[in-house]
N, C-alpha and C positions, 0 to 999 in steps of 0.2 A: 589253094592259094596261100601264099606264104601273109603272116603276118609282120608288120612293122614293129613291133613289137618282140618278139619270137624272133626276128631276126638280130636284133640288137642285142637279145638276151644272148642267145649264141655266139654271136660273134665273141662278148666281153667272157664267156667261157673258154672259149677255144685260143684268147690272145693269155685267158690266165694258165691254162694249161699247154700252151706253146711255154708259155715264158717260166715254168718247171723244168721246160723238154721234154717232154712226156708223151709219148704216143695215144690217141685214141682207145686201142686195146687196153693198155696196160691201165691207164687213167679211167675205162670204163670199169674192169675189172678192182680198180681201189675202191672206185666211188659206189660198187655194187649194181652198175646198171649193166643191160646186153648193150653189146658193144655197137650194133645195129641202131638201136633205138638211141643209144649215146650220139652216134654221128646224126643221126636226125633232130634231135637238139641242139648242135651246133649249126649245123641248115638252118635255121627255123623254119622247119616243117614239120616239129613235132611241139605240143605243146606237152606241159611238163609239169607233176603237181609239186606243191609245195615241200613237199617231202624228198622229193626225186632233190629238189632243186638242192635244200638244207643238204641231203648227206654230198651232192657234186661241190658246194661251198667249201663244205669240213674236207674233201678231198683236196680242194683247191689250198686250202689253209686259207683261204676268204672270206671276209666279214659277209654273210648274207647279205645285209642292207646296200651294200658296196655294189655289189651285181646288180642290183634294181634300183640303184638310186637314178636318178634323173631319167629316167625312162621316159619317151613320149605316151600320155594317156590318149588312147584310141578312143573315139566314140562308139556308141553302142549302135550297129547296123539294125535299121528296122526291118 
């Protein structure tokens, strides 16, 4: 199950890295990730730690906080 969250986050990854031109491949391989796991980050189907996210930022040339600002907060499922 996709998260609301996770998808939003991808999306604003995939609009900053359309908006270099940059292919998937090419952009997983700058930012150090498999290129597999990179397209499941842009899905939001893959959640994604703090670190993954910081080096896709520095690849994006994006302020980390820029990516997660206004994000909807999810409640916590019992």
């Amino acid at each position: 199950m996709k998260s609301d969250l996770l998808v939003e986050v991808g999306q604003r990854i995939r609009a900053c890295r359309e908006a270099l031109g940059t292919s998937q491949e090419d952009f997983a391989r700058e930012a150090g990730v498999e290129r597999s796991f990179y397209g499941k980050i842009e899905r939001g189907t893959q959640n994604v730690s703090l670190e993954t996210l910081a080096r896709i930022a520095t690849a994006l040339k994006a302020d980390f906080g820029d990516l997660l600002k206004g994000l909807p907060i999810e409640e916590p499922k019992a």
